[in-house]
N, C-alpha and C positions, 0 to 999 in steps of 0.2 A: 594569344587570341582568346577571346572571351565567349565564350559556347555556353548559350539560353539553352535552358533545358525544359522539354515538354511537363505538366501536370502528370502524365503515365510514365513519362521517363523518371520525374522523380519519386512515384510511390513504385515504381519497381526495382529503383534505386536500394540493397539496406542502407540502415541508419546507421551512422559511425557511432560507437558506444563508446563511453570513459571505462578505464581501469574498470574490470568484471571484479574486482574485490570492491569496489568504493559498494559496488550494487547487491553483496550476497550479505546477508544479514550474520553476525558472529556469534548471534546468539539465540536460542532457542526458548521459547518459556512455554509451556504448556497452557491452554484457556485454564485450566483447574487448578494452576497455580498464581493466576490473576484473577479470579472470580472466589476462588475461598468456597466453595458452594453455594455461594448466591447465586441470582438468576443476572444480576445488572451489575456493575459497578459503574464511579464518575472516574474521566480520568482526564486530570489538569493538564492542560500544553500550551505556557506561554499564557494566554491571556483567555481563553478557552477551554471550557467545560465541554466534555465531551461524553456519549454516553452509551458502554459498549455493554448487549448485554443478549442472551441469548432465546433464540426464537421458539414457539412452540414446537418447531422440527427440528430443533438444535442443532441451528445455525446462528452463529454470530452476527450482530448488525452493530456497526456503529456511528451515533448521531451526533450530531452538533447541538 
């Protein structure tokens, strides 16, 4: 039998997750080992320039 479930039943619902390995990153790189001491660098994905570079509070932003 096929049980309609409420908008609250399903955000109190959790969400089924894939594989917790597919999700944990393997690898670590430091921001000072992608920036070189620069304040910005470009960085290519696919067909997309992208442009990750750090804030006067140094914090990281990255744009399209």
């Amino acid at each position: 039998m096929n049980q309609i479930m409420s908008e609250s039943e399903k955000l109190e619902r959790p969400a089924t997750t894939t594989d917790a390995k597919e999700e944990t990153p393997t690898d670590v790189i430091s921001s000072e080992e992608i920036l070189k001491g620069k304040q910005e660098v470009l960085i290519q994905h696919g067909e997309t320039t992208y442009r990750l570079r750090i804030t006067q509070n140094g914090k990281l932003i990255l744009c399209k």
